[in-house]
C-alpha positions in Angstrom: 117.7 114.9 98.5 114.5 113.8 100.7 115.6 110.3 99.9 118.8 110.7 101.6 117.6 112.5 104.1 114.8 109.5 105.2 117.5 107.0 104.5 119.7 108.9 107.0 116.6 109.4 109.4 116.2 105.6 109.3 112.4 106.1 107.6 110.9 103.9 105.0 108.3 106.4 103.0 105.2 103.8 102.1 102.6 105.2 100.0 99.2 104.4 100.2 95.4 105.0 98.4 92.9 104.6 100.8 93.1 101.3 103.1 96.6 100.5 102.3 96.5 96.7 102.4 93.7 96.0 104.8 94.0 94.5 108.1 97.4 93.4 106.8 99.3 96.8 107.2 99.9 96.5 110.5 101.1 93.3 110.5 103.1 93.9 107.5 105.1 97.3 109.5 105.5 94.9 112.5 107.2 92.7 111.0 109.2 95.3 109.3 110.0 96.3 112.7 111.5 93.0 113.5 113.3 92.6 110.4 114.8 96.2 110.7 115.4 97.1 114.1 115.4 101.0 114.5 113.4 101.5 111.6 110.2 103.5 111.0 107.4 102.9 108.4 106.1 106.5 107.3 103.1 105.6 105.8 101.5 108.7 103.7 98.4 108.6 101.8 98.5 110.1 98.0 95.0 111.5 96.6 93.1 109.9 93.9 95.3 111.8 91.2 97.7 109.4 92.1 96.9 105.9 92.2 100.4 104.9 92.5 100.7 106.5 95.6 104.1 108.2 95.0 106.5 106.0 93.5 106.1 107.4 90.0 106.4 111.0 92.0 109.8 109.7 93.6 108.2 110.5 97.2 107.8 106.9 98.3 110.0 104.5 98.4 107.3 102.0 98.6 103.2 101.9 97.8 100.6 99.6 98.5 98.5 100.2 95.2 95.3 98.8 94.0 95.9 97.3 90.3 95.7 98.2 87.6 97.9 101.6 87.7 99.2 103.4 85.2 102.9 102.5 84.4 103.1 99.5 86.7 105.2 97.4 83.8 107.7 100.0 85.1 107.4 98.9 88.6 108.3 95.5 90.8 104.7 94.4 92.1 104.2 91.7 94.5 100.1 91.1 95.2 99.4 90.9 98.3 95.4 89.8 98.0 92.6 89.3 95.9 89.1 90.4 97.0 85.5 91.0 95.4 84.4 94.7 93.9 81.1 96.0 95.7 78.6 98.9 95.2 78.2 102.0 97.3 75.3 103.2 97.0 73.5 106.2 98.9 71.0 105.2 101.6 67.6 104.7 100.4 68.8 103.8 96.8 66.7 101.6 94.7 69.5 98.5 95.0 69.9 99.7 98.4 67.9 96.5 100.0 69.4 93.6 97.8 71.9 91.1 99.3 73.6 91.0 96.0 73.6 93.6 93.4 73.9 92.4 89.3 76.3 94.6 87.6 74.2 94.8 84.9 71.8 96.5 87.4 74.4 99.1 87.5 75.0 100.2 83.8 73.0 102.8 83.2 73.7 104.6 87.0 76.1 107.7 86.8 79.1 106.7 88.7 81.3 108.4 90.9 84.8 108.4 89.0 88.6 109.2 90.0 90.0 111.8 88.0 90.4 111.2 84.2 94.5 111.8 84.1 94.7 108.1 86.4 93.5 106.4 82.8 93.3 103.0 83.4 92.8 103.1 87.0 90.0 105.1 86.7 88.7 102.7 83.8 89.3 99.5 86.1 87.1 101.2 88.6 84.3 102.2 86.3 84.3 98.2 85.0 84.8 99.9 81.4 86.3 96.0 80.3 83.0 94.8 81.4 79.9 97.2 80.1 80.1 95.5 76.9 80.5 99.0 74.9 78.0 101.1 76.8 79.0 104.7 77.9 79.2 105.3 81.5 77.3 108.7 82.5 80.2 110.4 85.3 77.9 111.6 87.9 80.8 113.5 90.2 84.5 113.4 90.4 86.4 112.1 93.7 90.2 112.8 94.5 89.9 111.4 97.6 87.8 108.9 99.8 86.2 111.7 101.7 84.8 113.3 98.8 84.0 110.0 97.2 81.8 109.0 100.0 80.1 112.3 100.3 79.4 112.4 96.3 77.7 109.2 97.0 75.6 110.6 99.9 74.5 113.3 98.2 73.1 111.1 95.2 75.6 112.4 92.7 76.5 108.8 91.9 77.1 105.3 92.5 80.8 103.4 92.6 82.6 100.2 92.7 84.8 99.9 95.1 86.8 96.8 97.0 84.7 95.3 99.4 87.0 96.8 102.5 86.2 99.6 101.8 83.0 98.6 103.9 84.4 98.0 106.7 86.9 101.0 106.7 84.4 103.5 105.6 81.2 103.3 106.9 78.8 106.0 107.0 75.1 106.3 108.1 74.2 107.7 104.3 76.2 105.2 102.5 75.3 100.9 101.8 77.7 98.8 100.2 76.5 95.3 98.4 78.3 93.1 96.2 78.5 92.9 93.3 77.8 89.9 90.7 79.5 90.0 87.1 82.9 92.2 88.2 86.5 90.8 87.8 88.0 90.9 91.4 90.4 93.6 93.3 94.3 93.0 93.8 96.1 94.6 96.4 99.8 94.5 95.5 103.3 96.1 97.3 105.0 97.8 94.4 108.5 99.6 94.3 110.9 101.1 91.8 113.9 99.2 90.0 117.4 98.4 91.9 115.3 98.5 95.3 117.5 99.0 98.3 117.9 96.2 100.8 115.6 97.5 103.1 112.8 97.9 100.9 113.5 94.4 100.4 112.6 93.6 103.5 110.0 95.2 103.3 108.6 93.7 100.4 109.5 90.7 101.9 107.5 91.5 105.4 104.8 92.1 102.9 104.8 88.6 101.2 105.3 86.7 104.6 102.3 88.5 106.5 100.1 87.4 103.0 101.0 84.2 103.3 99.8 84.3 106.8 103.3 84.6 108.5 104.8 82.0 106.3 109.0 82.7 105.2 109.3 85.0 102.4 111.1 83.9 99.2 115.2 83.5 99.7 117.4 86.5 99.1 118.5 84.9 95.7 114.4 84.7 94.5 113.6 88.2 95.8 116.9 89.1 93.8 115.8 87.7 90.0 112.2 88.7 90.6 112.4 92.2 92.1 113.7 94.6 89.1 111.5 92.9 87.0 108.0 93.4 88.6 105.0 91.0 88.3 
């Protein structure tokens, strides 16, 4: 199988949606690096259709995946940080000019959505929890971030998105603001039951880097908590 083949090949398959987990990742595969000598990270970026960036697929062995996902109960989850939701908006848009954007503000814009099979992924990201029962109006469609960017040039739509996402994809056409009256955005390492010892360490590169290089949990922690997920 490809697993056995990467395992043999001495390669980690990490999946990822869009920035992976910030200015963390790198730190996070260095420290891989020195926990796993001869080991490569492969890190491989799912579209939109999957937001949990190939574990449910089998073709990662572990994801850095933006919460809520569809199935994660079925998955160990380790988050990895919190940060606000913001706008983007196209250039020249009437919010386009405000430090701070009320989501209320926002209601009755057409969004730019992910597709509708990543249920409550797409929901999260369309603040359905927090319209109060009002429709949302789906201006465009995105599977991916360059077509979610250009949707929003082109005035097809607004979107929430995590507020790295200005600072990894800027574009002349495109503003981002925060947002007031949005829950937050959780980054979190995620992997499938009975990991294997090296995605162990990875997960536990990935907790020490969050911490800011602090030690991980011991073995016998990482052992009760990882088959059983959040």
């Amino acid at each position: 199988t490809r697993g056995a083949a990467s395992r043999a090949a001495r390669v980690l398959r990490v999946g990822f949606v869009a920035s992976a987990a910030n200015e963390l990742t790198q730190r996070i595969v260095a420290e891989f690096a020195r926990r796993r000598p001869g080991w490569k990270v492969e890190l491989t970026q799912t579209a939109w259709d999957d937001p949990t960036a190939g574990l449910a697929g089998g073709t990662a062995d572990a994801a850095f995946i933006r919460l809520p996902v569809p199935g994660e109960e079925g998955f160990g989850l380790e988050v990895l940080l919190t940060e606000p939701r913001w706008v983007g908006l196209p250039l020249g848009h009437r919010l386009a000019g405000h430090d701070v954007v009320d989501f209320a503000d926002l209601l009755d814009e057409p969004y730019v959505a992910a597709p509708a099979g990543t249920g409550r992924w797409r929901d999260y990201w369309l603040a359905l929890d927090e319209r109060a029962g009002r429709p949302v109006t789906i201006g465009a469609t995105a599977h991916n971030p360059d077509e979610w960017l250009t949707a929003i040039a082109h005035g097809h739509g607004i979107s929430l998105t995590p507020e790295a996402t200005a600072r990894f994809y800027q574009r002349p056409d495109v503003v981002y603001r925060p947002v007031r009256g949005v829950s937050e955005s959780q980054v979190a390492v995620a992997w499938t039951p009975q990991p294997s010892d090296v995605v162990r360490d990875f997960v536990a590169a990935c907790v020490q880097q969050a911490r800011g290089g602090l030690p991980a949990r011991s073995p016998e922690e990482s052992e009760d908590h990882a088959p059983e997920g959040r």
